[in-house]
mmCIF file as gemmi writes it, N, C-alpha and C atoms, coordinates in Angstrom:
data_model
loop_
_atom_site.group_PDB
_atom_site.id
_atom_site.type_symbol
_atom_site.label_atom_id
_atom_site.label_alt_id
_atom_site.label_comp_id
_atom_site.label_asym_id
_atom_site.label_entity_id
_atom_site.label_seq_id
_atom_site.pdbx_PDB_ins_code
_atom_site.Cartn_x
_atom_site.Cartn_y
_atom_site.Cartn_z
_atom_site.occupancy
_atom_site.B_iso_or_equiv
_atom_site.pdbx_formal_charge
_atom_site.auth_seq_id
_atom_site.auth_asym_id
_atom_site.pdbx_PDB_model_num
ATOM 1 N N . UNK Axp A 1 ? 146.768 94.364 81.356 1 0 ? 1 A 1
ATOM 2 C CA . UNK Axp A 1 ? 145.576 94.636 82.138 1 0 ? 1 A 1
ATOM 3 C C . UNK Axp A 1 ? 144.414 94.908 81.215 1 0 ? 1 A 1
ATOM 4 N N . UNK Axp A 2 ? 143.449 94.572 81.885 1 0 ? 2 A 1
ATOM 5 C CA . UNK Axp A 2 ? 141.926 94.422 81.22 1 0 ? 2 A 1
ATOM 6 C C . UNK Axp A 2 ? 141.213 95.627 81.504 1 0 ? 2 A 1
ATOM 7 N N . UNK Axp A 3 ? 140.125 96.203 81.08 1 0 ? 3 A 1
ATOM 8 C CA . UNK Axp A 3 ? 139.445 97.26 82.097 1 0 ? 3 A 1
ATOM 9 C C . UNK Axp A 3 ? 137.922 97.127 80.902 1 0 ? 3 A 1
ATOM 10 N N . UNK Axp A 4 ? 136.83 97.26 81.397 1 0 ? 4 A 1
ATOM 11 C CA . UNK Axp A 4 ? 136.045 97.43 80.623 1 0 ? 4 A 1
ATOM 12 C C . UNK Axp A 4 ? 135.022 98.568 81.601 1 0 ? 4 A 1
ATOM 13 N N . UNK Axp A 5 ? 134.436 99.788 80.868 1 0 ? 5 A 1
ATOM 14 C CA . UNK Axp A 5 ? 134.142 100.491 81.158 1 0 ? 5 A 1
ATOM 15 C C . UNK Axp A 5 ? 132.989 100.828 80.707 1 0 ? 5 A 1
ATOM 16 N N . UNK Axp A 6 ? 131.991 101.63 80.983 1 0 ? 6 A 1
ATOM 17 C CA . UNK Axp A 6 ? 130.677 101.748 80.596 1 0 ? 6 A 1
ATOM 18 C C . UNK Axp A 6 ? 130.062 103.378 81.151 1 0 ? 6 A 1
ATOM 19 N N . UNK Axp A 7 ? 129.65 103.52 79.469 1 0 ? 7 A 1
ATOM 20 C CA . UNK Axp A 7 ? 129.239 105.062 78.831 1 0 ? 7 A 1
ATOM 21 C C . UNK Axp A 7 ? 128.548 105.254 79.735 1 0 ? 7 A 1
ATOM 22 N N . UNK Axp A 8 ? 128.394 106.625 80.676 1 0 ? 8 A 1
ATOM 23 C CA . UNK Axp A 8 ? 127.401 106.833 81.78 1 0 ? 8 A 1
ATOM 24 C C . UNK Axp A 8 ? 126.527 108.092 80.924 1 0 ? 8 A 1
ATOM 25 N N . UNK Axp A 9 ? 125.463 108.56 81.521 1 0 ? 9 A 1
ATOM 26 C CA . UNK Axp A 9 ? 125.242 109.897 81.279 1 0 ? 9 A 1
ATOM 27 C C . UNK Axp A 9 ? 125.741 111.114 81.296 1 0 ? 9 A 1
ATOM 28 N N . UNK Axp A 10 ? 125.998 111.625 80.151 1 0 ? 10 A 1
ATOM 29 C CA . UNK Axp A 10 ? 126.295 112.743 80.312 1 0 ? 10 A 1
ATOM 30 C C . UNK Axp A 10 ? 128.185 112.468 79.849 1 0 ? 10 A 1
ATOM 31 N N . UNK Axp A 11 ? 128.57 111.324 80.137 1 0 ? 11 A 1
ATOM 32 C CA . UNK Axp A 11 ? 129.826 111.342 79.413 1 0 ? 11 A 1
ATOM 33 C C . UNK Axp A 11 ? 130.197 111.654 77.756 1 0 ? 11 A 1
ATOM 34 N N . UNK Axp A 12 ? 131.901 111.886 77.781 1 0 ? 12 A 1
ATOM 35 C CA . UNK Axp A 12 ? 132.218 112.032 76.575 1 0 ? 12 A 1
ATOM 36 C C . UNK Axp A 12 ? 133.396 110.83 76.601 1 0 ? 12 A 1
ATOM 37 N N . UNK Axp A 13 ? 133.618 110.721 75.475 1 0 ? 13 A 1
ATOM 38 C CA . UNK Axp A 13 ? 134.827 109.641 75.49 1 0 ? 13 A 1
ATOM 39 C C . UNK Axp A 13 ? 135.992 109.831 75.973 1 0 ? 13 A 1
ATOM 40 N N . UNK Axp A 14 ? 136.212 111.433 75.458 1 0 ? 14 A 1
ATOM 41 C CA . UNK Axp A 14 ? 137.499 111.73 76.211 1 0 ? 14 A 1
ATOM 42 C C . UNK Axp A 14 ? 137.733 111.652 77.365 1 0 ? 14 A 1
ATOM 43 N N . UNK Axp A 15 ? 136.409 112.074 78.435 1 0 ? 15 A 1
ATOM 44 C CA . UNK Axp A 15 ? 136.281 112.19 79.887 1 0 ? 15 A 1
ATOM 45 C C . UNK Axp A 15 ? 136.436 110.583 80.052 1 0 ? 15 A 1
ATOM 46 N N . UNK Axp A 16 ? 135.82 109.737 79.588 1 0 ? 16 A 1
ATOM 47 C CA . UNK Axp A 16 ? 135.706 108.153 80.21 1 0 ? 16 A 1
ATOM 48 C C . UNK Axp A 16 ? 136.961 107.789 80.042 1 0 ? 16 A 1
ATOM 49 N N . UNK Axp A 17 ? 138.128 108.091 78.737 1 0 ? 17 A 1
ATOM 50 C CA . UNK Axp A 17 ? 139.469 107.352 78.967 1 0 ? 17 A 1
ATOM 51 C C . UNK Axp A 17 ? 140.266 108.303 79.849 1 0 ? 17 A 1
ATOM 52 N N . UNK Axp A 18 ? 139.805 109.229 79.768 1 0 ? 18 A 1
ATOM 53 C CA . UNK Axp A 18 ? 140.718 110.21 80.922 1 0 ? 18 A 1
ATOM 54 C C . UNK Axp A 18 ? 140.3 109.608 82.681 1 0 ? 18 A 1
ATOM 55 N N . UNK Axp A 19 ? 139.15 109.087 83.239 1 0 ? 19 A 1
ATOM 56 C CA . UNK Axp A 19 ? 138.418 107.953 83.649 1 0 ? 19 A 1
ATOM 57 C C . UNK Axp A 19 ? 139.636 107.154 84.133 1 0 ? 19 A 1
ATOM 58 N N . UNK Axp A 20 ? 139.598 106.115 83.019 1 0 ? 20 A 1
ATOM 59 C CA . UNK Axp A 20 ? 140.054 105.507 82.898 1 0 ? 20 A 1
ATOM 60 C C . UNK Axp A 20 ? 141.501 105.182 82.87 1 0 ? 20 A 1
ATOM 61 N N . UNK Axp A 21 ? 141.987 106.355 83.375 1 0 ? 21 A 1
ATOM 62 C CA . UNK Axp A 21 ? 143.307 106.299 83.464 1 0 ? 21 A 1
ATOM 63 C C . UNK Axp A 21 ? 144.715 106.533 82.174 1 0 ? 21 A 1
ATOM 64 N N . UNK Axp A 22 ? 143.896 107.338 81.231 1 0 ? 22 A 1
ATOM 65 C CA . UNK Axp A 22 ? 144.632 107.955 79.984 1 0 ? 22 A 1
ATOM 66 C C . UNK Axp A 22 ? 144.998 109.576 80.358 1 0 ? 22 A 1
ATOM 67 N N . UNK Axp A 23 ? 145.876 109.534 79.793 1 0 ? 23 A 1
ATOM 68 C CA . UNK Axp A 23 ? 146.399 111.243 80.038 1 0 ? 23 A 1
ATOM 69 C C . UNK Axp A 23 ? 145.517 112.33 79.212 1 0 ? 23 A 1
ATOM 70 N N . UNK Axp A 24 ? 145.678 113.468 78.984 1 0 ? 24 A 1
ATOM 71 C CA . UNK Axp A 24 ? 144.769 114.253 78.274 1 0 ? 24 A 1
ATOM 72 C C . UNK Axp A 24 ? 145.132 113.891 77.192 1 0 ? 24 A 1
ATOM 73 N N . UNK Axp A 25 ? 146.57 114.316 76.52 1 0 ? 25 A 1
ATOM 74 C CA . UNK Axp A 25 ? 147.182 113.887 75.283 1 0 ? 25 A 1
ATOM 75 C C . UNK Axp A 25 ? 146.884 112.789 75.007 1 0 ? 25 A 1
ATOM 76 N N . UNK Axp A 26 ? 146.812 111.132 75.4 1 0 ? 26 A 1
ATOM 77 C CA . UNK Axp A 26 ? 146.66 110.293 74.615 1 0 ? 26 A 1
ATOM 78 C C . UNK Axp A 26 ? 144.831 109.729 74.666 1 0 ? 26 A 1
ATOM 79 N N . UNK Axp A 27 ? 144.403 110.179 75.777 1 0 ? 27 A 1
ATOM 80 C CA . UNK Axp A 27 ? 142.577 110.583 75.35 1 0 ? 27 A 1
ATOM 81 C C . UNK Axp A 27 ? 142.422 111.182 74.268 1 0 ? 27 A 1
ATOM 82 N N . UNK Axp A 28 ? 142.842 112.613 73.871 1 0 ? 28 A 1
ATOM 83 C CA . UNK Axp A 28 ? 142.817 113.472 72.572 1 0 ? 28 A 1
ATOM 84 C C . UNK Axp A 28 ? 143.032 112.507 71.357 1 0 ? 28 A 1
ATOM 85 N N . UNK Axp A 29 ? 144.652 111.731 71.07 1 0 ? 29 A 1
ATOM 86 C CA . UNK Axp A 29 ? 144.778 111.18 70.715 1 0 ? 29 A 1
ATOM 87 C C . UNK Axp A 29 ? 143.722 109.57 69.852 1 0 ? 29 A 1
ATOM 88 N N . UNK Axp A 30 ? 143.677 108.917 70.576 1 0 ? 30 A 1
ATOM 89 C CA . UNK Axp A 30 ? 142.385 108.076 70.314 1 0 ? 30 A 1
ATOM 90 C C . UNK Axp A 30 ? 141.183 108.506 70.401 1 0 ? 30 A 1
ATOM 91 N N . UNK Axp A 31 ? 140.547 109.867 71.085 1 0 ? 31 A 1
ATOM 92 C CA . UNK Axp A 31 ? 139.454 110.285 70.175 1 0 ? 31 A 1
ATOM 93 C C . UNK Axp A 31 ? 139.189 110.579 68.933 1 0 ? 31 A 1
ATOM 94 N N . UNK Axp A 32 ? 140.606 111.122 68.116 1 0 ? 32 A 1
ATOM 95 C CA . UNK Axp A 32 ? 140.839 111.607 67.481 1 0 ? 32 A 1
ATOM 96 C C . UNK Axp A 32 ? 141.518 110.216 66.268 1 0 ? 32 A 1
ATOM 97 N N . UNK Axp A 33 ? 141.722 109.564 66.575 1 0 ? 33 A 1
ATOM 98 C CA . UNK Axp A 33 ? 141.729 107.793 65.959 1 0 ? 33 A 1
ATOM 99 C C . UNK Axp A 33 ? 140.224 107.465 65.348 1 0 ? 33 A 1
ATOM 100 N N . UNK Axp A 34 ? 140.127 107.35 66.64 1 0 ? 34 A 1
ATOM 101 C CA . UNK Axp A 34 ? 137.882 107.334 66.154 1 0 ? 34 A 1
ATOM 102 C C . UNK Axp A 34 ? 137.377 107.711 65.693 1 0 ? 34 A 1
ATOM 103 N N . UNK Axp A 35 ? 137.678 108.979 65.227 1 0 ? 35 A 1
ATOM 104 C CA . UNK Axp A 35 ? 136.621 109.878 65.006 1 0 ? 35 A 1
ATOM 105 C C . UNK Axp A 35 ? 136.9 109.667 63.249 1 0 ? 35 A 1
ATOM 106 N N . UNK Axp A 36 ? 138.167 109.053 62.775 1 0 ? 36 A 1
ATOM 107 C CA . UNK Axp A 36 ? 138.07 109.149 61.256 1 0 ? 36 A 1
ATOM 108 C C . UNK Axp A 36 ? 137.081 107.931 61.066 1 0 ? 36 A 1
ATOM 109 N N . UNK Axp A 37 ? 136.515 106.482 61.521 1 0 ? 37 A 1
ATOM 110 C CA . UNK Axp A 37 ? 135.936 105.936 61.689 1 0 ? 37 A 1
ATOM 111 C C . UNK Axp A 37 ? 134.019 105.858 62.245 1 0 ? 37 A 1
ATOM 112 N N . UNK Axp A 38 ? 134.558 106.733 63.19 1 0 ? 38 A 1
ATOM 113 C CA . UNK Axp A 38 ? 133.137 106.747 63.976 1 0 ? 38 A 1
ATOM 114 C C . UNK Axp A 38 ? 132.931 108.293 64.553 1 0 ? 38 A 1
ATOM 115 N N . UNK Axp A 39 ? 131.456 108.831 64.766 1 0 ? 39 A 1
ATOM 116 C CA . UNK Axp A 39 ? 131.898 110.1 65.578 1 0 ? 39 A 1
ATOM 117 C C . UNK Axp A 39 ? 131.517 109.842 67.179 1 0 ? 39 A 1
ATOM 118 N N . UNK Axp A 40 ? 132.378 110.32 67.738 1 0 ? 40 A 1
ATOM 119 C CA . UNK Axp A 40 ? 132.832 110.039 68.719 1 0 ? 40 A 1
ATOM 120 C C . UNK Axp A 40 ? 131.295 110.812 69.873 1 0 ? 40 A 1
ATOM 121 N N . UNK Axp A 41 ? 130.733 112.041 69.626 1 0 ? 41 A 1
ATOM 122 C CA . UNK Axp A 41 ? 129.831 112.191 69.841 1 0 ? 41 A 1
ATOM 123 C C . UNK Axp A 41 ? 128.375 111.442 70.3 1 0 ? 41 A 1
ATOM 124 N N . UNK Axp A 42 ? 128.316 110.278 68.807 1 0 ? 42 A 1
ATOM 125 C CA . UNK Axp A 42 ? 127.283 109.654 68.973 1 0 ? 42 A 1
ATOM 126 C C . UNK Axp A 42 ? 127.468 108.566 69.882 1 0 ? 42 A 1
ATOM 127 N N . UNK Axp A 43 ? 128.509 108.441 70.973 1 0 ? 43 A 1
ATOM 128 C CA . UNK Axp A 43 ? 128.582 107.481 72.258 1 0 ? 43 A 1
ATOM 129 C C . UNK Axp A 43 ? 127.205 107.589 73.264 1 0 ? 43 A 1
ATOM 130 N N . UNK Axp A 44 ? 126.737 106.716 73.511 1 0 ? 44 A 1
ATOM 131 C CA . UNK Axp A 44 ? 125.362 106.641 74.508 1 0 ? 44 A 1
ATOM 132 C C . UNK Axp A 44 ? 125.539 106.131 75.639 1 0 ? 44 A 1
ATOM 133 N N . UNK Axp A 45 ? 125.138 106.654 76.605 1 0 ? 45 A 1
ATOM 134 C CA . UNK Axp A 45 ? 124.8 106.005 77.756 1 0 ? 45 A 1
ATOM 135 C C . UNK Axp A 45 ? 124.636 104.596 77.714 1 0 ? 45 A 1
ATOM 136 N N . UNK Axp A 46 ? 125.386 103.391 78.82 1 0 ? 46 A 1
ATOM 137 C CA . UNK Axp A 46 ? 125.261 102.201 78.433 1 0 ? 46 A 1
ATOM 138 C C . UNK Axp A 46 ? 126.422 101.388 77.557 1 0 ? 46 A 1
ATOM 139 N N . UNK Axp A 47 ? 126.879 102.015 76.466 1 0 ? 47 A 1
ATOM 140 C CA . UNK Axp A 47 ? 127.622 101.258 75.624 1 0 ? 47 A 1
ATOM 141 C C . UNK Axp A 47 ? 129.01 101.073 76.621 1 0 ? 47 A 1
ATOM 142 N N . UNK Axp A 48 ? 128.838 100.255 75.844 1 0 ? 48 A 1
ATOM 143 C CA . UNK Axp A 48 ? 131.067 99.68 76.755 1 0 ? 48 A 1
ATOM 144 C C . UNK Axp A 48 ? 132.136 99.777 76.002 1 0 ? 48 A 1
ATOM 145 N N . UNK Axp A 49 ? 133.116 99.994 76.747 1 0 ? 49 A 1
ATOM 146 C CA . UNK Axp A 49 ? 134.496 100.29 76.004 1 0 ? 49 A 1
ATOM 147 C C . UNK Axp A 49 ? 135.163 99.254 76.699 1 0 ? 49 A 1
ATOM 148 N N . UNK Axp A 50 ? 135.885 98.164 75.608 1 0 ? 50 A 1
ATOM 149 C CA . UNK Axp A 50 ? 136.712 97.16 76.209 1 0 ? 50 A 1
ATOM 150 C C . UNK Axp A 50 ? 138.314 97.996 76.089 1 0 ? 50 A 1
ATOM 151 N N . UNK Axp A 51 ? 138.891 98.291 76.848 1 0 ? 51 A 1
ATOM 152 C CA . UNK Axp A 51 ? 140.303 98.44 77.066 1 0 ? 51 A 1
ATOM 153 C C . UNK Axp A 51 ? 141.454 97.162 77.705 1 0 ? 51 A 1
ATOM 154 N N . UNK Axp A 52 ? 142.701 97.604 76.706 1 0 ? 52 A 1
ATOM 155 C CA . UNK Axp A 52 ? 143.645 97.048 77.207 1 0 ? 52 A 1
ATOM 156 C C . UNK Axp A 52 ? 144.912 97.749 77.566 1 0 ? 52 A 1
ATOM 157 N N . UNK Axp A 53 ? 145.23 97.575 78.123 1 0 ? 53 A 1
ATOM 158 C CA . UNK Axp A 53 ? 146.74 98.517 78.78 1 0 ? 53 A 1
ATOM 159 C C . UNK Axp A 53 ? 147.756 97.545 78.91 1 0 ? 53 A 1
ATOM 160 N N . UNK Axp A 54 ? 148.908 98.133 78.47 1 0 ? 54 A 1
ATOM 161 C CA . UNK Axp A 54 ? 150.471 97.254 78.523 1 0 ? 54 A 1
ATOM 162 C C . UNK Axp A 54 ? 151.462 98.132 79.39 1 0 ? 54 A 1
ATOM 163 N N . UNK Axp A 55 ? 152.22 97.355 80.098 1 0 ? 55 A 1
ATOM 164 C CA . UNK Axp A 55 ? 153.4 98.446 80.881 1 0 ? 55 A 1
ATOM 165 C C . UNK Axp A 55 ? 154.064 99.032 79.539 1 0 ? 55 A 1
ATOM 166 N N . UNK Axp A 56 ? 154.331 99.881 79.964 1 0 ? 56 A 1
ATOM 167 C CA . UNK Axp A 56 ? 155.154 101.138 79.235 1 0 ? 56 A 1
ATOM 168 C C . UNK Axp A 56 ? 156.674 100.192 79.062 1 0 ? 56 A 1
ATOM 169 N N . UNK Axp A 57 ? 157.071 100.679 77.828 1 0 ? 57 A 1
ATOM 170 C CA . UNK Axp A 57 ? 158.179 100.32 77.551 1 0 ? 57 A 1
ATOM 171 C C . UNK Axp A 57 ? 159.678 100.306 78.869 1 0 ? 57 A 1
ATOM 172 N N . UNK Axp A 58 ? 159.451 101.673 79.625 1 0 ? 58 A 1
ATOM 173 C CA . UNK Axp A 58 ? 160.318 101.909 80.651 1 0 ? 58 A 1
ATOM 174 C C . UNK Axp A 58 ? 159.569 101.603 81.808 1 0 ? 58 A 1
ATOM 175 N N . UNK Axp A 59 ? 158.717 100.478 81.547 1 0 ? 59 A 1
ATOM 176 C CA . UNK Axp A 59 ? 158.503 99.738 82.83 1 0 ? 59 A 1
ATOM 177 C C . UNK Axp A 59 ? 158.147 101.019 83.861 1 0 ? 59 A 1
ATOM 178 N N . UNK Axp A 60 ? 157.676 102.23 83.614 1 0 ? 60 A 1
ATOM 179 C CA . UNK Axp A 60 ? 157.107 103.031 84.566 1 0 ? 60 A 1
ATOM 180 C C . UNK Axp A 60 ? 155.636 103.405 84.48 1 0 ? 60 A 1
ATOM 181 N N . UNK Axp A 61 ? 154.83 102.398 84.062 1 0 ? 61 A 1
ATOM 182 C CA . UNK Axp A 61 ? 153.598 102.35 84.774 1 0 ? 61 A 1
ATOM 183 C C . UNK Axp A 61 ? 152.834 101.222 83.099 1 0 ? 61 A 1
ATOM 184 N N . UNK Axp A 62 ? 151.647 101.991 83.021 1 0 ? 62 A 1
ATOM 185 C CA . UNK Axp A 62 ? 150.919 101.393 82.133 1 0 ? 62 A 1
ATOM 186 C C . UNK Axp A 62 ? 150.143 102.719 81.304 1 0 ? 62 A 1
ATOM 187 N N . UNK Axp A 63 ? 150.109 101.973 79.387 1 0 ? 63 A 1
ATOM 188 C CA . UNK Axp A 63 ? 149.576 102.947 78.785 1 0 ? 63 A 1
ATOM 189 C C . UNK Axp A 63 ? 148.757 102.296 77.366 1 0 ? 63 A 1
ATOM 190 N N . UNK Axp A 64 ? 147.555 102.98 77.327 1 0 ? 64 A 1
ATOM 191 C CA . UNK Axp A 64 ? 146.508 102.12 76.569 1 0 ? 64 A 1
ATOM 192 C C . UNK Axp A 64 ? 146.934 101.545 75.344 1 0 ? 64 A 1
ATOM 193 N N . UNK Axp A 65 ? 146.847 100.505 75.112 1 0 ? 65 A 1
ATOM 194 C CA . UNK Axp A 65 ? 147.339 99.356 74.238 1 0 ? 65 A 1
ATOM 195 C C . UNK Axp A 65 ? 145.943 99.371 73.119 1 0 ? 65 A 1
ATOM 196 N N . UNK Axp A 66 ? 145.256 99.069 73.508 1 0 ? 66 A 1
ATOM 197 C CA . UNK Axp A 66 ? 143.849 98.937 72.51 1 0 ? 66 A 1
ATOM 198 C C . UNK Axp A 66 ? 142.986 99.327 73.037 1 0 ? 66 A 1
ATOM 199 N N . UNK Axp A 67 ? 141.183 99.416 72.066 1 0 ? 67 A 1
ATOM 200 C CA . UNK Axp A 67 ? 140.409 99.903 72.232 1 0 ? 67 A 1
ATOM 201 C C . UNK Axp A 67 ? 139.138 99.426 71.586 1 0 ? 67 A 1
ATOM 202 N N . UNK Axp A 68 ? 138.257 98.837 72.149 1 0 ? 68 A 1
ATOM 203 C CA . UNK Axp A 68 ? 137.251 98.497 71.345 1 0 ? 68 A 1
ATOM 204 C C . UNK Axp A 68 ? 136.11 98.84 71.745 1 0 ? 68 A 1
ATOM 205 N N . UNK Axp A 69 ? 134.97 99.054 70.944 1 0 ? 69 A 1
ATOM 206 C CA . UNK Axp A 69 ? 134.074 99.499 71.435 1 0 ? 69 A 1
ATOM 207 C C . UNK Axp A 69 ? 133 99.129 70.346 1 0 ? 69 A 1
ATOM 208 N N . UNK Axp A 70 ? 131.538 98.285 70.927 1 0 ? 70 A 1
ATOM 209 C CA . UNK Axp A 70 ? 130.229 97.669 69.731 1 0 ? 70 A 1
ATOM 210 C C . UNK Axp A 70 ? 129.209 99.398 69.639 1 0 ? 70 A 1
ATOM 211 N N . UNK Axp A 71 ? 129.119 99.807 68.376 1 0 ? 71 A 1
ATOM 212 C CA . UNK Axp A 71 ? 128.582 100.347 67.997 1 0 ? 71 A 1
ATOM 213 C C . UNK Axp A 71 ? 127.311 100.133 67.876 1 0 ? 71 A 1
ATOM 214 N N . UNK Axp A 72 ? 126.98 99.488 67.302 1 0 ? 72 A 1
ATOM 215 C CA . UNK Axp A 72 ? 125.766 98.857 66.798 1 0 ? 72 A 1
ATOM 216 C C . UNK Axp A 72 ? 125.78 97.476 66.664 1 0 ? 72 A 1
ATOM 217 N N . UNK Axp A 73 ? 124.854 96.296 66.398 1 0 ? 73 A 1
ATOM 218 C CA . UNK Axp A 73 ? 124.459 95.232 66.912 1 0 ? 73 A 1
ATOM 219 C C . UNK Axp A 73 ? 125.506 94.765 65.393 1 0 ? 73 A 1
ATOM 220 N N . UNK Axp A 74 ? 126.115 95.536 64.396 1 0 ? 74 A 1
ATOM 221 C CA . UNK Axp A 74 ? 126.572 95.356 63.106 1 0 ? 74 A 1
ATOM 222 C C . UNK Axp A 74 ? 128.056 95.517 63.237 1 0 ? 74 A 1
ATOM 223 N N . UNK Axp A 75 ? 128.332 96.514 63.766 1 0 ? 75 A 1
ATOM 224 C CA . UNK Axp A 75 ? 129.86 97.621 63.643 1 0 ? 75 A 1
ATOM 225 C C . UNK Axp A 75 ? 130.157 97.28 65.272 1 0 ? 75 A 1
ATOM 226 N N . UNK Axp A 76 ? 131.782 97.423 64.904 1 0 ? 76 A 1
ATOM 227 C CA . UNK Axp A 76 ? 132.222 97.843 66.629 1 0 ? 76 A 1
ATOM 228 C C . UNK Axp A 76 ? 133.883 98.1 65.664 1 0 ? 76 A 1
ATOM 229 N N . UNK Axp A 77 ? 134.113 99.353 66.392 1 0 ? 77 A 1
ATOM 230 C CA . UNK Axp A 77 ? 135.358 100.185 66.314 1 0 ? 77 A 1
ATOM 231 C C . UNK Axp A 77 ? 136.684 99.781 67.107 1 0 ? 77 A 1
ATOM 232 N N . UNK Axp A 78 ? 137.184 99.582 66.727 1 0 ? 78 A 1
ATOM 233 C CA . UNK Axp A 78 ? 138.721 99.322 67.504 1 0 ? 78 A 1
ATOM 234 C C . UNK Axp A 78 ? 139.934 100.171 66.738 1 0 ? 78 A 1
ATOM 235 N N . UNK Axp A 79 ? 140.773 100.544 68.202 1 0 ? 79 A 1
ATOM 236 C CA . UNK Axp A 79 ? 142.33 101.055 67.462 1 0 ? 79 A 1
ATOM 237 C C . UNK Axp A 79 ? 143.22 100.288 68.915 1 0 ? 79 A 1
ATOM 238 N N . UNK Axp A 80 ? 144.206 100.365 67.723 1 0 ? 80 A 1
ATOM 239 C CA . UNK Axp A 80 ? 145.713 99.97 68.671 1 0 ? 80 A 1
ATOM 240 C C . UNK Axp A 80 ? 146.091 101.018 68.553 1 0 ? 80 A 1
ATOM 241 N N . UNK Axp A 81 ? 147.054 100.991 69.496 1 0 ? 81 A 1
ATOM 242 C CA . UNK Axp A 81 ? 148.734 102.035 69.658 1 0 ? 81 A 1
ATOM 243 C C . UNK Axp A 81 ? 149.548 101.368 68.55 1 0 ? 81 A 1
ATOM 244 N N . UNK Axp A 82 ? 150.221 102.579 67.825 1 0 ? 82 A 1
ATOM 245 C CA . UNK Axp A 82 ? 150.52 102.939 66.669 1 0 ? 82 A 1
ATOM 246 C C . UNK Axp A 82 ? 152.068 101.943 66.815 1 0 ? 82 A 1
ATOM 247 N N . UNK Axp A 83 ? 152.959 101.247 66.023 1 0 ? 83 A 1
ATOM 248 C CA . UNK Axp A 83 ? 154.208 100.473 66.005 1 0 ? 83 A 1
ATOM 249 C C . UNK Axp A 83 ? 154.947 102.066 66.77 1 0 ? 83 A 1
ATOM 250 N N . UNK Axp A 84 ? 155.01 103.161 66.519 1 0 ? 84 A 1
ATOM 251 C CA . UNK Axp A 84 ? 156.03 104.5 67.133 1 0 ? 84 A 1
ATOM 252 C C . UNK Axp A 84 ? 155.524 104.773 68.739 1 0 ? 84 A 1
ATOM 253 N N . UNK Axp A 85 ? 154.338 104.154 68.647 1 0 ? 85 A 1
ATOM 254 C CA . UNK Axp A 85 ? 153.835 104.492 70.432 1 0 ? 85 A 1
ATOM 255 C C . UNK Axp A 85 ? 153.299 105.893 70.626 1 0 ? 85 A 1
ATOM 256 N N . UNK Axp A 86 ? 153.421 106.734 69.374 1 0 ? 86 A 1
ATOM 257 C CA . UNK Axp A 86 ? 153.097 108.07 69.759 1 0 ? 86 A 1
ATOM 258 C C . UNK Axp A 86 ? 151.548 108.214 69.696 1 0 ? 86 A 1
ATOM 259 N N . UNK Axp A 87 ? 151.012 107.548 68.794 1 0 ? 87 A 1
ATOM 260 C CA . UNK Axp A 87 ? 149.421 107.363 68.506 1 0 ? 87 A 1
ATOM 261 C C . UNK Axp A 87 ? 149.008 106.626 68.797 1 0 ? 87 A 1
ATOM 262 N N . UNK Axp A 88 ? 147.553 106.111 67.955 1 0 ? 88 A 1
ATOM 263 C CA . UNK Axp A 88 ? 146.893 104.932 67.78 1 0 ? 88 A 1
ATOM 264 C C . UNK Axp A 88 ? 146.072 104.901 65.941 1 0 ? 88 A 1
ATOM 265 N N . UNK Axp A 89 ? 145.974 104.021 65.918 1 0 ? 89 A 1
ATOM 266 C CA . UNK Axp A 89 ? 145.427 103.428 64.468 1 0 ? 89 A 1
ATOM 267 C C . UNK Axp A 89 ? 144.252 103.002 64.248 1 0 ? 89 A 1
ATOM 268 N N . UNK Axp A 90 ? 143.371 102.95 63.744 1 0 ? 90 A 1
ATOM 269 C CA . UNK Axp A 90 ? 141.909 102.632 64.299 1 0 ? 90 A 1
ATOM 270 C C . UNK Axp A 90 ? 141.495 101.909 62.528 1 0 ? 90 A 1
């Protein structure tokens, strides 16, 4: 599954993948991916987050697969879920 989502006012990233259908832990998680890359803070109103989601290994639902997001007209940030599934990699 596809989802593309878009920075509103007043959001944080964590709130938009939590949004978006991420748990607290793996929102924390990939904020926390990003943030060695990018700070997660400087997200604006407007910008988009392309997401992808894969069924869960036990086939009991779906859980964020990747993450991309254009920074600037130069940079755009992406992480996957980590080969252990416990993280992500950015």
């Amino acid at each position: 599954r596809q989802k593309t989502v878009r920075i509103g006012k007043g959001d944080t990233l964590g709130s938009v993948l939590q949004k978006a259908g991420l748990s607290g832990a793996d929102a924390q998680k990939a904020v926390a991916a990003i943030a060695t890359h990018y700070n997660p803070r400087d997200i604006r109103p407007g910008q988009m987050l392309d997401l992808r989601f894969d069924e869960t290994a036990a086939g009991e639902g779906f859980q964020l697969a990747s993450l991309s997001m254009t920074v600037d007209p130069l940079r755009t940030v992406s992480l996957a879920r980590a080969a252990d599934e416990d993280g992500f990699k950015s």
